[in-house]
Every structure is written in C-alpha cells, then in structure tokens.
KEKOLNU-769605 format. One record per residue (C-alpha): x, y, z negated; residue in one letter. Coordinates in steps of 0.2 Angstrom, whole numbers, padded with zeros to 4 digits, always signed. Each point is the difference from the previous one (the first is absolute). Layout:
<nodes>
XYZA...
</nodes>
This chain:
<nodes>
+0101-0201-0149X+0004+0021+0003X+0015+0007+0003X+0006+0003-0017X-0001-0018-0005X+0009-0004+0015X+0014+0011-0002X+0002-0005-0019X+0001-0020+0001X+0021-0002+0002X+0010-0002+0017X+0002-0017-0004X-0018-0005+0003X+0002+0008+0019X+0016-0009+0004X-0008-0018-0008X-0014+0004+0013X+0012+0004+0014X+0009-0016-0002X-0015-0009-0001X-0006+0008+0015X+0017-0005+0006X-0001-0018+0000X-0018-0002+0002X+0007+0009+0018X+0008-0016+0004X-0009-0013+0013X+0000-0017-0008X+0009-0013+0011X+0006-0016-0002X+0016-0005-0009X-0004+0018-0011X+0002-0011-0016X+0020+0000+0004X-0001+0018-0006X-0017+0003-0011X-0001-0018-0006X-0017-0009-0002X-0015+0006-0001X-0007-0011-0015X-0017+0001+0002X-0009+0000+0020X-0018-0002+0003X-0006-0005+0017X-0017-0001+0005X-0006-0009+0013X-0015-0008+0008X-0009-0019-0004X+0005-0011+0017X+0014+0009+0002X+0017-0005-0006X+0008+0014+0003X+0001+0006-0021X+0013-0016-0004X+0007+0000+0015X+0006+0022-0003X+0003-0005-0019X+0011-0017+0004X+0010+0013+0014X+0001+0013-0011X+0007-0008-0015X+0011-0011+0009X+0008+0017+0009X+0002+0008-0017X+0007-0014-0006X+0014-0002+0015X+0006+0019-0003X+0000+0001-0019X+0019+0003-0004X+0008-0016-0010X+0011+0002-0014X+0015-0006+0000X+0002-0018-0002X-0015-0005+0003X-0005-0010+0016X-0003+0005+0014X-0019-0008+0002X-0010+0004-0013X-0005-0018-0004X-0014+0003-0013X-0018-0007+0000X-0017+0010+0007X-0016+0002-0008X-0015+0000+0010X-0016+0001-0009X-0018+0000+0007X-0017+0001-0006X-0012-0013+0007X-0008+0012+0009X+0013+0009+0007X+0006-0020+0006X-0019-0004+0006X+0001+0016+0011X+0017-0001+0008X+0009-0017-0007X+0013-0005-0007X+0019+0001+0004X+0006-0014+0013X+0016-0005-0009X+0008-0006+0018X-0008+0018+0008X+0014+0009-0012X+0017+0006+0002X+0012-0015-0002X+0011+0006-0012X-0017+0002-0009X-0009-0015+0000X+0009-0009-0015X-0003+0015-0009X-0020+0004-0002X-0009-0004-0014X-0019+0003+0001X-0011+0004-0011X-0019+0000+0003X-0011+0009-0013X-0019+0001-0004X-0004+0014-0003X+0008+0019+0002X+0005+0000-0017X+0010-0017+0002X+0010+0009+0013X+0004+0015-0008X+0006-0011-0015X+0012-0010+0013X+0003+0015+0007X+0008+0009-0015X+0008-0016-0007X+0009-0003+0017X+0006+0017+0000X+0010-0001-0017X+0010-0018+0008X+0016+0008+0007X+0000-0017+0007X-0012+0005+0015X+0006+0009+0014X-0017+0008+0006X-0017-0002-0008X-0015+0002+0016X-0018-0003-0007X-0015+0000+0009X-0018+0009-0007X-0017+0000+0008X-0010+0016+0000X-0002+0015-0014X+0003-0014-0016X-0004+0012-0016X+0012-0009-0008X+0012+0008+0010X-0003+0019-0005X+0014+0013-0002X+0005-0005-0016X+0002-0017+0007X+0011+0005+0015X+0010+0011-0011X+0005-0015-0010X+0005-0008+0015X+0011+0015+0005X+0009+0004-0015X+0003-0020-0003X+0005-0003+0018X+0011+0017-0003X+0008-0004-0018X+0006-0017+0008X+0006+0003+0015X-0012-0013+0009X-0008+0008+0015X-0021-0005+0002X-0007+0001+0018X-0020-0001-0004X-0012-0006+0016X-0017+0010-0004X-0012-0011+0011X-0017+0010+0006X+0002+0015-0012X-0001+0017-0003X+0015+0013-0005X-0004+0000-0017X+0010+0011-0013X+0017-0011-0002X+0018+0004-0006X+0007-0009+0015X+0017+0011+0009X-0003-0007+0015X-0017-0004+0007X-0006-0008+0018X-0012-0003+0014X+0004-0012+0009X-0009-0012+0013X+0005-0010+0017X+0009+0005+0015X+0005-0005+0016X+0017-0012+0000X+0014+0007+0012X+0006-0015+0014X+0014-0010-0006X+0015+0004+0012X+0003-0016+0007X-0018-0007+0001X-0014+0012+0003X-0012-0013-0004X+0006-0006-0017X-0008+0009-0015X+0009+0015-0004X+0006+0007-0019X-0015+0005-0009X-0005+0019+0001X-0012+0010-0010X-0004+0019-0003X+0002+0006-0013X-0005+0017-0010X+0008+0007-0014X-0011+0010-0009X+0007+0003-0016X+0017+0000-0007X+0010+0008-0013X+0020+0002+0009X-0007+0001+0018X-0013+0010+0012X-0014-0011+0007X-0001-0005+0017X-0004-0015+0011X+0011-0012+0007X+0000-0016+0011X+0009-0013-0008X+0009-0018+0007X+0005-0014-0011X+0012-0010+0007X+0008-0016-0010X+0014+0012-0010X-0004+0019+0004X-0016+0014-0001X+0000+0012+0013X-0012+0014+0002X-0002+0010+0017X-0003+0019+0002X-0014+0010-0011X-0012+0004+0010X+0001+0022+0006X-0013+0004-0009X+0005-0009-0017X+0014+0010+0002X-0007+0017+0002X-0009-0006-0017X+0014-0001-0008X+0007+0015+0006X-0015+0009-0005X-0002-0010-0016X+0020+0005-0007X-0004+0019+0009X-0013+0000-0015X+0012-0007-0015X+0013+0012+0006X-0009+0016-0001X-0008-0004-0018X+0016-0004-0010X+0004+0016-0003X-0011+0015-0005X-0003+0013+0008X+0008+0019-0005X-0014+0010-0006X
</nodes>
C-alpha cells in the first residue's frame, strides 16, 4: 500500500492496531483468564507415545477454569460436567483417560465419548459446546483429518465462542494446518522437578511447551508444572524473549504511516 493510501484510511484504524499490538505485547501466564477470560478454542499438538497433548490441555483448562471470575451467587467450585471426546485413533495412539489418574474433584465428572471417525468427533464436538452444562470440552484428533479443514475449525470457534464453553483440541502427529484456533501449542515431555521432601518419589509432571500462535498474546516458549490444583510456567527462554521484542519492534513501527 503507498503512502497516500496510508495516510487516507482514518486514525481509528492506527489506534485499533496499536492496541492490538498492545495486548498481543502481553506474555501469556497462568491465572491470565482472571483478567482476559478464556480462551475458547486452544489447539495443542503433540507427538504419538507421548502424553504430553492431554496432559497441557487437562492443565490448561483446569488453570483457566480456577481464575475465571464468578458471579455473584454462584458457587465457589464450578461443579459442571467435562466432555472429553476421542477418535479411535487418536485413543489407539495415546489412550484413553484413566478416570482414577484425574483430579479428584474431577473424577465424578467426565463423560467420554469415543467416536469413529473424524467426523463423529467434530459432531460431539460441536454439540458438547452448545450444553452450558459442561465445564470444559478436551477432544482428542489424530493427524491432518480433511474433515477438519478451516471451515471446520471456524465452526468450532465461533460455537465454542457464542456459548461461552471453552474447547482444548489435542492434535495428535499433525501438521500446523490453516485453523481458527486463539491459542495454539506445542507441546511434549519434560523432566519432573524433585518433590521436596522425597527426591526419589515422582515429581509433578512438566512439559515444554511452544506457543506459536495466539491472537491476545506474543509467542514464546515456557516450561510448565502441573501440580494437583495449580499451572506454573518458569522463565521464557533469552532468546524467545529477544523474539518478541523484535517481533512487537516490528508491529510498532508499521501502525502508523509514515509523513511523506
């Protein structure tokens, strides 16, 4: 675009960009849905063998689900039901959920749901996200299904979006295809940290993890910790931070058009 058709769109569109900039600025943490709310529709990808996609997508969902501000009068706990759906490969690659491996407090609460084909899971998918009775919807997908295209994953957005029910989507041994996900992972297995009081027990699980796509926040790479009721994240890495810096340098000095 030249100069002239720069300096003729109206101030507006510059000070939209600068606030987007602005927030897209902001390192993700946990506990961020206290002040932004949920993000309603995550993808995480992650490697066959390797439970590390439910483990971030249980973690994550539960964290947002802890901060989210509660109206008044309702209960403290939200005590709602979760969705968890699979296809059969994505359950033949990885398995199922252990009901007894879960969050107590979440046990009670799971309904599975195991579908044939891609398809079958989008339906669930879709149909789980319009029941206000759910909590969280997780589902789990093998590979680059053509059932789930952009169109596809839009659906899922705008549904999980108009209901307010937030979807965590495990992409098992696939590519970054073209999706309308805000948020979207990689993710695999990393070291535990010792327990404190017995260094030979098996510590909280850890992962790294990468975000590489997000529409409120900048990317960057974190190592995160489950433990039985918080998420915590350590430290980006120095040079995902100089990425970022150069990445908003960039935003910032095309917001606004240059004098001629």
């Amino acid at each position: 675009m030249s100069h002239a058709d720069l300096s003729s769109l109206p101030i507006t569109a510059f000070e939209d960009v600068a606030a987007l900039s602005a927030r897209r600025s902001v390192r993700w943490r946990p506990g961020l849905a206290a002040v932004q709310g949920a993000a309603h529709h995550t993808e995480v990808f992650t490697a066959s063998g390797d439970a590390a996609g439910a483990g971030v997508a249980l973690a994550l969902a539960l964290d947002d689900l802890q901060h989210l501000p509660r109206a008044d009068g309702s209960e403290a706990d939200d005590r709602r039901n979760v969705l968890w759906v699979q296809t059969r490969d994505a359950a033949r690659l990885n398995g199922r959920p252990y009901r007894a491996g879960l969050p107590q407090g979440l046990q009670s609460r799971l309904i599975h749901v195991m579908a044939e084909k891609a398809e079958d899971a989008l339906f669930a998918l879709e149909e789980g996200l319009r029941c206000r009775d759910f909590a969280f919807v997780i589902g789990e997908m093998a590979g680059n299904a053509k059932a789930l295209d952009f169109t596809a994953s839009r659906r899922l957005t705008l549904t999980s979006e108009r209901h307010g029910i937030p979807l965590f989507l495990v992409r098992i041994d696939a590519a970054h295809d073209l999706s309308s996900a805000r948020m979207r992972w990689e993710v695999a297995s990393a070291p535990s940290a010792p327990p404190e009081w017995n260094a030979q027990a098996p510590g909280d699980p850890a992962w790294k993890a990468e975000l590489f796509r997000a529409r409120s926040h900048a990317p960057g790479t974190w190592t995160l910790s489950g433990g039985e009721t918080s998420l915590t994240a350590s430290k980006a890495r120095e040079d995902t931070d100089r990425a970022v810096a150069d990445w908003t340098a960039g935003l910032q000095h095309r917001r606004s058009p240059r004098a001629r």
